[in-house]
C-alpha positions in Angstrom: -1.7 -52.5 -1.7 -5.0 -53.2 -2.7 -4.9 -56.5 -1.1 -3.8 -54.9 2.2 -6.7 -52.2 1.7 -9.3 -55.8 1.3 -7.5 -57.1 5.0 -8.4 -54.1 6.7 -11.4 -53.3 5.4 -12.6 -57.2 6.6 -10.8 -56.7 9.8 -13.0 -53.5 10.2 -16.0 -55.4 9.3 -15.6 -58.1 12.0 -14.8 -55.7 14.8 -18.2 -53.6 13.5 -20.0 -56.7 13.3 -18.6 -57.5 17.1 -19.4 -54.3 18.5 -22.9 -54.1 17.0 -23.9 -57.4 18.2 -22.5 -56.8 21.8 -24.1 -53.6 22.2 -27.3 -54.7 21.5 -27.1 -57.7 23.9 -25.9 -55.7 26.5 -28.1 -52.7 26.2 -31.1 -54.1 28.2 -28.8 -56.9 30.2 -30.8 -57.8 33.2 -33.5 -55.6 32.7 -37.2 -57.7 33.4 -38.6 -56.0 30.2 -35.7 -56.4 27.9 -35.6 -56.0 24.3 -39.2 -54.3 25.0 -37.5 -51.4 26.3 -36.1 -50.6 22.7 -40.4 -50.7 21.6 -42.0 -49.0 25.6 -39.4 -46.1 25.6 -40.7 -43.7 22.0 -44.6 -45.1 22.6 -44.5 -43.5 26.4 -43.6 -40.4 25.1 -45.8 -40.6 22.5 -48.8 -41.2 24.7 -47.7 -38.3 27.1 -47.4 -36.2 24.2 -50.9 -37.3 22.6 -52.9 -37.1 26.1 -51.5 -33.6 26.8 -51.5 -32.0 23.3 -53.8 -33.7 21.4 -56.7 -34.9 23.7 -56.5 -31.8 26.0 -54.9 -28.9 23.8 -55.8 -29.9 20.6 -52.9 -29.6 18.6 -52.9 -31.0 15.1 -57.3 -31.1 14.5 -56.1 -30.2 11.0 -53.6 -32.5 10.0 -55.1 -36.1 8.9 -54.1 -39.3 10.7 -52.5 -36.3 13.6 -51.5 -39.8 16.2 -49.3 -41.1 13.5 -48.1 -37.6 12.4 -46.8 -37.1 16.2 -45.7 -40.9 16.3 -43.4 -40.6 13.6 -41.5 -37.5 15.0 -41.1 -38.8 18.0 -39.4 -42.3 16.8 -37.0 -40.3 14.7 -36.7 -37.8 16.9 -35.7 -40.6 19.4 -33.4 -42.0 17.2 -31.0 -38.7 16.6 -31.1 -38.7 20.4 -30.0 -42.0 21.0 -27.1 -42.0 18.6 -25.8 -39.0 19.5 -26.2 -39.0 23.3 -24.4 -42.5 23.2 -22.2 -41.5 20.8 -20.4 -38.8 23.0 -19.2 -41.1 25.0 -18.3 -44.0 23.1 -14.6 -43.2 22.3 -14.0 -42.7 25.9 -16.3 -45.4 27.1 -14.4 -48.2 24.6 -10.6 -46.5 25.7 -10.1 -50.4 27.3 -10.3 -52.0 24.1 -8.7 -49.1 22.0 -5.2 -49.7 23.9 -5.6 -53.5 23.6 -6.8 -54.0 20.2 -5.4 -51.6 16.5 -8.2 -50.4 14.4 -9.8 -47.5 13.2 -11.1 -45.2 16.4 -14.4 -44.6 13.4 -15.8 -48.3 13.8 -16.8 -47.6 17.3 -18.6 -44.5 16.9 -20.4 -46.4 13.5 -21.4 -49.4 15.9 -23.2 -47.2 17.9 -25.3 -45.5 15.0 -26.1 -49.0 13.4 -26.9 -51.0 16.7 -29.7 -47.7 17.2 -30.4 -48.2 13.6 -31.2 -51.5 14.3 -33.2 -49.9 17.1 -35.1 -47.4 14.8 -36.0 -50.1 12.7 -38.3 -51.8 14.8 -39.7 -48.5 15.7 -40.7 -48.3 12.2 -42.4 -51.2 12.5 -44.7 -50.3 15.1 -45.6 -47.1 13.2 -46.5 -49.0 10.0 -48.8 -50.7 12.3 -50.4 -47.4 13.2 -50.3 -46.9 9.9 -52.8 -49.2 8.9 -54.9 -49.1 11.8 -55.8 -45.8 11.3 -56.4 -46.5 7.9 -53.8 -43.9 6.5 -53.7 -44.1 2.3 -50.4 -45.2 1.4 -48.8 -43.2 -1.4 -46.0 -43.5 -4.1 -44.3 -41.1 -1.7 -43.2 -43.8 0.0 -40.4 -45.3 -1.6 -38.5 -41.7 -0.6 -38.3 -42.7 3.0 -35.6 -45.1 2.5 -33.7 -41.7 1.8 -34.8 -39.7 3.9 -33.9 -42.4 6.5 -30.5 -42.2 5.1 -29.9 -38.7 5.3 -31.2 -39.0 9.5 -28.4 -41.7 9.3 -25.8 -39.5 8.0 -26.6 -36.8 10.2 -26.6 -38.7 13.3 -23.6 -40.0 12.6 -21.7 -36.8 11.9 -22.8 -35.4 14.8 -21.6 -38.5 16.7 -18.0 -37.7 15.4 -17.9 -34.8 16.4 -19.1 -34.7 19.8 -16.9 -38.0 20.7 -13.7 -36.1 19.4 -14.6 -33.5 21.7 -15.8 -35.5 24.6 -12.4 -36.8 24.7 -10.8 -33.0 25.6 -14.0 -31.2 27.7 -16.0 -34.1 29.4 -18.7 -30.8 30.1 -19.7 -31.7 26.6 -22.1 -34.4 27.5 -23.9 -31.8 29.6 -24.3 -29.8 27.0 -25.4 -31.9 24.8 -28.0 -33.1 26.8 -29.6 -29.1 27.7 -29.4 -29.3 23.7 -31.5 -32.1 23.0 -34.3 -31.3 25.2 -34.1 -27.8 23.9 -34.2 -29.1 20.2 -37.1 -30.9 20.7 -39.3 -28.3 21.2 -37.5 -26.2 18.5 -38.6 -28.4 15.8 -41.9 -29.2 14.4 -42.6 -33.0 16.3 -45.5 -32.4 19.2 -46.5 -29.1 17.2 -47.3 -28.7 13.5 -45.5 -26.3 11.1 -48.9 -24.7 10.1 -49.3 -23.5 13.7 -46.0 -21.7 13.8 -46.5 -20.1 10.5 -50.2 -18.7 11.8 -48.3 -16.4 14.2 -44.9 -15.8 12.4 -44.7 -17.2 8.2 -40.5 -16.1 9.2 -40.6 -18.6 11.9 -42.2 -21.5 10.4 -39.5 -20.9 7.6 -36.8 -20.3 9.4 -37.4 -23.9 11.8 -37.9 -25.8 8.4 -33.8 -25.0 8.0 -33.5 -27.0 10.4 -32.1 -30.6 9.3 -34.0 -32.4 12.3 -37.3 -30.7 11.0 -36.8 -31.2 7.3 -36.0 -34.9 7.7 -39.3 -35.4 9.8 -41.7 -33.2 7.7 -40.5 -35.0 5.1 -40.9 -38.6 6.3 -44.4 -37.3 7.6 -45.2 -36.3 3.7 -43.6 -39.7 2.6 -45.7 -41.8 4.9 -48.5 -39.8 6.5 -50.3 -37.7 4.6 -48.8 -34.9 1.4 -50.6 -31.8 2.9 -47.0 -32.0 4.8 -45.4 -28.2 4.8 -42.1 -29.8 3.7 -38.9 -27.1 2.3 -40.1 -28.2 -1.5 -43.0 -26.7 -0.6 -42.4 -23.7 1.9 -39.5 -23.0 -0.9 -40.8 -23.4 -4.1 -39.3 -21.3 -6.3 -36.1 -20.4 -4.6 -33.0 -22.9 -3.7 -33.3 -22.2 0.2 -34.3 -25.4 -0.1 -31.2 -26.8 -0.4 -29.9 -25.1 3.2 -30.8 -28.4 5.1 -29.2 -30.5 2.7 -25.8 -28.4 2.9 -26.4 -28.4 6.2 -26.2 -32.1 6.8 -22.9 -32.6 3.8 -21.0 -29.8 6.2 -21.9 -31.8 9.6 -21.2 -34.7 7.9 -17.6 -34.1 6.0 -16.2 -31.7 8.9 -16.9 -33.9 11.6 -15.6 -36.8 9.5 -12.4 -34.3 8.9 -12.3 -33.7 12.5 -12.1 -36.5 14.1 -9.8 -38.7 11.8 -7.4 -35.5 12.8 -7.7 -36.0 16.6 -8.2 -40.1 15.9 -4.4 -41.0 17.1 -4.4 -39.4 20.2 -7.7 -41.0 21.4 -5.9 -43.6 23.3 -3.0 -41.4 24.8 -5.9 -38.7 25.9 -8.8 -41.1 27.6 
């Protein structure tokens, strides 16, 4: 048995491997910038963002080192959106190669989380540049953001269940998803900072802090930014309504998991 469990497991591996490495050659297939793309895409944003609310509005005069702040939330931000959007449709879009080939339906939807992993790593990079450029002071804090990475990772992909499982049934879902995302963004704390929400409504700067997607960032902005960062340690001290965005992500995480290993069979019957 446990040798049979060691085969699978391998064969798993190679077709994760395989899909990984095919996804990222194809994403920017005969595009002129290429590869670039994965770089120009979060650093337009960002400088739409940074001309509009920072030059002109002024958003963020009292955070320190506010261009890498808004930088960093918009590359993780870009990330959740990117595994997620493409992870609605990867069961369906891979239903070829599910009736041709026998293996779990959960390798595809995990290729598509590490191949924008991948992705978000070299994002990283670029904001460790703007790190040092703007002469931000590197703290301790750091070595969290490895973990706090992971728990964006974990999230991601438990959405990504989810939503493919359903896709599968209501093909409206990727609509929905996509009203969602755009509404999400300005729901949490990335162009904007948490101070400013909590100068008109101390509820309301609490209450978005629940919020995974804004935990995950204020944190990575305390990790690798600056530590005057409102993060839920912080805003909760004292109380364990810190540990709502945490539950949060477990629950995403194990019922989406649940959820689609019960619908996994009839993936290739319903696409």
């Amino acid at each position: 048995m446990l040798q049979t469990l060691k085969q699978r497991y391998r064969y798993s591996a190679i077709i994760l491997k395989q899909l990984v490495v095919t996804d990222f050659k194809l994403r920017y297939k005969g595009s002129v910038l290429g590869y670039l793309w994965t770089l120009l895409r979060p650093l337009a944003l960002f400088a739409v963002l940074y001309v509009v609310f920072v030059s002109f509005l002024r958003f963020g005069d009292d955070i320190p080192h506010y261009p890498v702040y808004l930088l960093l939330g918009v590359v993780l931000w870009s990330y959740f959106v990117e595994v997620t959007v493409n992870g609605v449709t990867s069961i369906v879009g891979k239903g070829d190669l599910m009736r041709k080939l026998a293996f779990p339906r959960y390798v595809v939807v995990i290729a598509g989380s590490v191949s924008a992993l991948i992705n978000l790593a070299i994002n990283l990079l670029v904001v460790v540049a703007f790190v040092l450029i703007n002469g931000v002071d590197l703290t301790w804090n750091i070595v969290w953001l490895p973990l706090i990475i992971f728990e964006l990772f974990v999230l991601a992909l438990g959405m990504s269940f989810l939503l493919s499982a359903l896709y599968v049934r209501f093909r409206d879902i990727n609509y929905v998803w996509e009203v969602l995302m755009q509404a999400g963004f300005y729901l949490t704390p990335i162009l904007y900072p948490l101070s400013m929400v909590k100068q008109f409504s101390e509820f309301a700067g609490k209450f978005l802090l629940l919020n995974p997607m804004a935990q995950i960032i204020q944190d990575a902005r305390y990790a690798l930014v600056t530590p005057r960062t409102d993060t839920v340690y912080t805003v909760f001290a004292g109380s364990a309504y810190w540990l709502i965005p945490f539950a949060l992500v477990a629950l995403v995480a194990g019922a989406s998991a649940v959820y689609f290993r019960r619908k996994s069979p009839s993936f290739a019957e319903d696409i």
